[in-house]
DOZAVO-972401 format. One record per residue (C-alpha): x, y, z. Coordinates in steps of 0.001 Angstrom, whole numbers, plus 500000, padded with zeros to 6 digits. Example, Ala and Ser with C-alpha at 12.3 -4.5 7.8 and 13.67 -1.06 7.14 Angstrom:
<pts>
512300495500507800513670498940507140
</pts>
This chain:
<pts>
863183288188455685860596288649457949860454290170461340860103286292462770862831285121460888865290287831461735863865287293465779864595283213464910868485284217464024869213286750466439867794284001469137869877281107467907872912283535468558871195284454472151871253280745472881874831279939472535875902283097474486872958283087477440871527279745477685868814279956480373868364283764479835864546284499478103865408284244474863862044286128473651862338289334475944866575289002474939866072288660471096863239291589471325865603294032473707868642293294470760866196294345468121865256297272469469868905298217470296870615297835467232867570300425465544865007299112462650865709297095459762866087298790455806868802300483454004870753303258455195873358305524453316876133302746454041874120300694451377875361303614448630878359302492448823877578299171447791879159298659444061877253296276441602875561294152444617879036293855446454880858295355449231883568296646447211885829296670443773888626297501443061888626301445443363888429300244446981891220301895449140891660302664453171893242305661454561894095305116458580894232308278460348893354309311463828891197312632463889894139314616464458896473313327462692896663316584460621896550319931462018896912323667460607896346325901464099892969326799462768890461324519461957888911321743463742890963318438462984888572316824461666887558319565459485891546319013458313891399315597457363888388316496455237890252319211453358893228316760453042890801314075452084889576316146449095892911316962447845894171312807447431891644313214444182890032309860444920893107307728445986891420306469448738887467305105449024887177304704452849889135306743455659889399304728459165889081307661461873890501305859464644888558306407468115887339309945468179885523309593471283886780311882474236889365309216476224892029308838478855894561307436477193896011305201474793895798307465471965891702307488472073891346303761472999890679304290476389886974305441475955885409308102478359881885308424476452880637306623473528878383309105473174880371312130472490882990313198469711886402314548471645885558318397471422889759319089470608888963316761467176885539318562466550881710317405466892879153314904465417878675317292462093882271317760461378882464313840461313879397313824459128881036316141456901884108313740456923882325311316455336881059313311452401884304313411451252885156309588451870883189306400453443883742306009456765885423303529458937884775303558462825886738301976465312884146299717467995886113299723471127884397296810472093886741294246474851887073297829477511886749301127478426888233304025480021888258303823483881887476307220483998884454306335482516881399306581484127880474303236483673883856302200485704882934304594488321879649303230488612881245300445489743884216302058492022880883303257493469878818300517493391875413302131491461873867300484488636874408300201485586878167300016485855879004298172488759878209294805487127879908295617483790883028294846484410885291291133485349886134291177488755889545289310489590890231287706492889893802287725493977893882283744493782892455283645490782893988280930488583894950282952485167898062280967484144896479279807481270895329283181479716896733284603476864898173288065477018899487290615474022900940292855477045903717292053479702901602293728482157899744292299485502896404291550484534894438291926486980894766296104488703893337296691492429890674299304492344889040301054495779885906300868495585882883300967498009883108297566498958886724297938499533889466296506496686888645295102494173890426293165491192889632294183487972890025292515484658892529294702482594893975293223478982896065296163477429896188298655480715895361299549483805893281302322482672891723300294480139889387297791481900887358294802480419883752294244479981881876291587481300879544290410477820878513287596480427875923290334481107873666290774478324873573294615479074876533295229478257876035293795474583873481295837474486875027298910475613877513298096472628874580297602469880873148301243471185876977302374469800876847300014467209873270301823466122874800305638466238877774304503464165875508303180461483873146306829461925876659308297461097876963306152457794879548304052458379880736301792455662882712299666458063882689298436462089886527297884462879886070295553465976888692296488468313890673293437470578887731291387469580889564288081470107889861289037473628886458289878474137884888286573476689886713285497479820886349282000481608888679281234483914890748278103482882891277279010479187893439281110476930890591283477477059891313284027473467889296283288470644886375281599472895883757280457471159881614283227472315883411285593471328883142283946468099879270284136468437879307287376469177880631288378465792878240286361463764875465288203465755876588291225465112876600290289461063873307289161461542872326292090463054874462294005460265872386292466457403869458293485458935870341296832460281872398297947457078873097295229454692876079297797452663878029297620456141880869295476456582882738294065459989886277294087460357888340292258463096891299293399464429893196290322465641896782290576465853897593286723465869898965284267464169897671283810460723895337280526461139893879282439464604893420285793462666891863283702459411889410281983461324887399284943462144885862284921458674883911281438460048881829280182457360881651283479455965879512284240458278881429286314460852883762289194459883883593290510456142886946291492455943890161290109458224893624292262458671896079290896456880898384291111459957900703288549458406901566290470455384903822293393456875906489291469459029906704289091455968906971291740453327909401293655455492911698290359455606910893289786452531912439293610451229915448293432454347916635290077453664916558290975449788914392287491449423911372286288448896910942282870449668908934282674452961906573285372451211906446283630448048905314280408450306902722282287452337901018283365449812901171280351447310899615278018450866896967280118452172893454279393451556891363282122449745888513284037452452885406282355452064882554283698449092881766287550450171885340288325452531888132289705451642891679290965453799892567294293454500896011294593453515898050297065454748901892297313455884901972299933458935899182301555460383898617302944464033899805300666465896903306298565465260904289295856463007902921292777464819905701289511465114902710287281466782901704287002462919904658285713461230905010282780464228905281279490462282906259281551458915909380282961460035912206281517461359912741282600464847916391284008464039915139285652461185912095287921463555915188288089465643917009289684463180914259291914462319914586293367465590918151293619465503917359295979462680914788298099463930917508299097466859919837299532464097917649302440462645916384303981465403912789301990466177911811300116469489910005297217470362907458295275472419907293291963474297904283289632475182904506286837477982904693283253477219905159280473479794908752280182478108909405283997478904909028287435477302908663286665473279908895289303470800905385291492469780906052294210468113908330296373466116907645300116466605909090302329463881908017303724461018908399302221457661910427304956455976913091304766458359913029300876458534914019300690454972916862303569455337915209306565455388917103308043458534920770306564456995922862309044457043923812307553453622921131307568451452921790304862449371918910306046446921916862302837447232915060303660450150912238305084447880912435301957445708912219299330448446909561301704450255907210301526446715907605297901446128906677296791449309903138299125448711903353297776444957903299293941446912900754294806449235898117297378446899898276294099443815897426291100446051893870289925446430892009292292448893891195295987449926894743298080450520894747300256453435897487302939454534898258304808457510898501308131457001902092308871458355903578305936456165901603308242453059903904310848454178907023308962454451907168310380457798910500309396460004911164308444463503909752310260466188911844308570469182911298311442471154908104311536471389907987307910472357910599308363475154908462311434476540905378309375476654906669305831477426904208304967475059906682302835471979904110303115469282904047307177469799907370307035467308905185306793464522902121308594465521903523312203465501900859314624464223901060316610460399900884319780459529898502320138456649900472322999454740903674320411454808901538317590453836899760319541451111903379320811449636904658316907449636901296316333447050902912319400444464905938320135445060908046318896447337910683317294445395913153315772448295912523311641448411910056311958450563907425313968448588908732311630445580907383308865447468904372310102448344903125310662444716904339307700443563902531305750446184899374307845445409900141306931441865900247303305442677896722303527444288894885305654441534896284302784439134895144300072440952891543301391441172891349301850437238892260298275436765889139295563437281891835292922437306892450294592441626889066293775442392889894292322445650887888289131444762889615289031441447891605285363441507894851284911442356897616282923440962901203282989442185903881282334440043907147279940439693910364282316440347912709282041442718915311284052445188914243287700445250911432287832442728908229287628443483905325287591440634901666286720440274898981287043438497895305288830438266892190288223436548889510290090436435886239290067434469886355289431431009889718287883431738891287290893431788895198290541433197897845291945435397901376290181436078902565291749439247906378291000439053908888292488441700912493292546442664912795292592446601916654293108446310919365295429445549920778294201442534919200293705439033917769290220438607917366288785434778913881287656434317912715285304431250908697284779431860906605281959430211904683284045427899902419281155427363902241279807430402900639283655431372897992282988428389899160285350426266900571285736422933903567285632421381905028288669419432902997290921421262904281293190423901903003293943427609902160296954429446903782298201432864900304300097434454902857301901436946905162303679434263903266303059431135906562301414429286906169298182427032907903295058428132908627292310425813908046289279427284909799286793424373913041287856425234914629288094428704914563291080430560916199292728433288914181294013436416916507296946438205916947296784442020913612296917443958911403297651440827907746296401440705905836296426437618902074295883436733902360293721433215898838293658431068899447292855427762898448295105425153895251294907422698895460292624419184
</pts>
């Protein structure tokens, strides 16, 4: 394209966002912020033209999330990185910026790496071993920042960055995912001051009503894409444009804002994806693909709560429905699918595909073994958010029974969420079947800290060879599961989709990939063996000729019935004439 037509684009977005601003001197400063146009080294991970196939995989991990005494983290996570022998594509470092709080999310300086996790290089080095994806902090920053105390202070740039609240402001209406007071008195130079705050008080808003601050964020934008990332994880996004008198969720500029920034991206580094991070319910979270012209790639958030009901209720029904409904992403987007990562297991999501006594329950359970959980304010009162514990224990791990099927129910959930159309992604604690970490949580006061305890990489290592207690069983098989997928074309996460016609706790569908090759995903999501008697032809195969399970390389034989044992999952192909 040429340089007009790009300047044409990136002033049609201008428009909608800053009507009345001069668009030419606008379009020409956003240009020159986001760096020149041509192919970086996030286009070599393009594969055949596209974003991604199949060997696609996402490991979440903060940059300390492993640790041996000596090394940088960062230079950790690389050496761990190496050793999952090619499980995973893409790691997401969550924010490795220095920060004030909430576990890196409360950014200090964009412009730094957090000395403690290691430097620029060691990051670099990071993604030798593995794409990249980066976490844009984009809806606040840390008000230790020194943006924020530009504007305690009252000196430019900072002190019109930010959403001043007055204390009769009128914010009934907005939408919040905290039960905290939203607006947080500051002292400043002009005395106090209301400030804007979403998640916390040290975590205050930006004002994108001022162009400079989207430009301040396409100057971090730029360095990301100097540092190769694959992928831009855009943080809160949905909560990113305030106007007084609306949800202030999901505003249509905030909208805009994301298709600029793809426009932008296909200028700036064409083999770069977006990724939004909106923890809503499944239409809101869905329509940030657009037309296909806004995020690449959308979080599945309503997979986990639903999978987890699905595997806890021993049923899969409301799953089964979900997925049969929903509307594929639009040409060139996928989902990120993923079960636990960082943060908790979001209930906003499975609103309107849950019954309300059955996320009730779901809490009930997560007492029962040892989690916590969140609330966010409605005008009806406190509703439930999120459920914060980790997956292992969810499903049993911390019984003091061990009924041996927590490793069963804790593979077929993965087995679910790895086959279904899209990119898998897995937090790096879940990898390690790592338990409750309540204390931790108390200590802080911060609920998600159960699951976020930090590795030690000579335990982790051991759990790859030889650790041969369930959890270390787990975590091969689950590494397994991945390296399978990616050898299979029928996973390309833009492979069709077909679910199939079972009922009660099985739930099975179907694959294609190119050249029609075929995988029938069946699995049991209960405790008791469950007699299966598949259509042979209605799967388009052939009679007298047995089927492949990719997971434990056995042959099924689909003309007679079969039994699936409690909480199995298998990967059918059938076999060559």
């Amino acid at each position: 394209m040429s340089p007009d037509g790009w300047s044409a684009r990136v002033a049609d977005h201008l428009g909608v966002l800053y009507p009345g601003a001069d668009l030419e001197i606008l379009t020409g400063s956003v240009l020159a912020a986001v760096g020149p146009s041509g192919p970086t080294a996030a286009d070599s991970a393009v594969l055949g033209g596209e974003h991604w196939s199949q060997t696609d995989a996402i490991l979440i991990a903060y940059g300390d999330s492993v640790v041996d005494g000596r090394r940088v983290p960062l230079a950790v996570l690389t050496d761990l990185v190496r050793r999952l022998d090619g499980a995973f594509s893409t790691v997401h470092v969550l924010p490795f910026h220095p920060s004030s709080s909430d576990r890196g999310f409360a950014v200090v300086d964009f412009g730094e790496v957090d000395p403690q996790l290691g430097t620029w290089s060691d990051l670099d080095a990071l993604g030798d071993a593995a794409s990249l994806m980066l976490d844009l902090v984009c809806n606040h920053v840390s008000t230790q920042s020194r943006w924020f105390q530009q504007f305690l202070d009252g000196e430019t740039p900072g002190r019109d960055y930010f959403v001043a609240l007055d204390a009769d402001a009128d914010v009934s209406a907005v939408v919040r995912p905290r039960s905290l007071p939203l607006r947080q008195v500051f002292d400043t130079s002009d005395g106090p001051r209301g400030v804007w705050c979403t998640f916390s008080r040290d975590q205050a808003d930006l004002d994108y009503a001022n162009p400079d601050v989207l430009l301040e964020m396409l100057r971090v934008i730029d360095t990301y894409l100097d540092h190769r990332a694959r992928f831009l994880r855009l943080d809160a996004v949905a909560y990113l444009w305030k106007q007084l008198g609306t949800p202030c969720i999901h505003l249509p500029q905030a909208h805009e804002v994301v298709r600029l920034w793809h426009t932008l991206l296909e200028r700036r580094a064409p083999g770069a994806a977006l990724i939004t991070e909106t923890n809503v319910p499944d239409a809101e979270n869905r329509s940030y693909f657009g037309g296909g012209d806004e995020a690449h790639l959308v979080y599945n958030f309503s997979l986990p709560p639903l999978v987890v009901d699905a595997l806890l209720h021993e049923r899969a029904d409301h799953l089964r429905t979900w997925l049969t409904t929903a509307t594929r992403p639009p040409h060139h987007c996928t989902f990120v699918n993923f079960l636990t990562s960082h943060d908790g297991i979001g209930l906003r999501p499975a609103e309107g595909l849950l019954p309300p006594a059955d996320i009730d329950d779901l809490v009930a359970i997560t007492e029962r073994r040892g989690g916590l959980w969140s609330t966010y304010d409605t005008p009806e009162g406190p509703k439930p958010y999120e459920l914060d514990i980790s997956l292992w224990d969810l499903f049993g791990g911390a019984s003091s029974v061990d009924d041996g099927l927590v490793g069963q129910r804790f593979l077929c959930a993965h087995a679910i969420m790895a086959g279904i159309a899209g990119i898998p992604a897995v937090y790096i604690n879940t990898l390690f079947a790592q338990g409750n970490d309540r204390a931790a949580a108390e200590a802080s006061g911060v609920l998600r800290d159960i699951s976020r305890a930090r590795l030690h990489f000579h335990a982790v290592t051991e759990r790859l060879t030889s650790d041969d207690g369930p959890e270390g069983r787990a975590t091969r098989a689950l590494l397994h599961l991945l390296r399978t997928r990616g050898a299979h074309p029928a996973f390309h996460p833009d492979a069709p989709q077909r679910i199939l016609t079972t009922s009660g706790a099985v739930l099975a569908f179907e694959r294609t990939g190119a050249e029609r090759q075929r995988v029938v995903a069946v699995h049991n999501c209960s405790a008791v063996p469950v007699a299966l008697d598949l259509d042979v032809t209605e799967l388009g195969g052939a009679r007298n000729r047995p089927w492949r399970d990719l997971i434990e390389g056995t042959l099924v034989d689909l003309d007679e019935p079969w039994v699936l044992s409690p909480y199995r999952s298998v990967w059918l192909t059938p076999t060559p004439h």
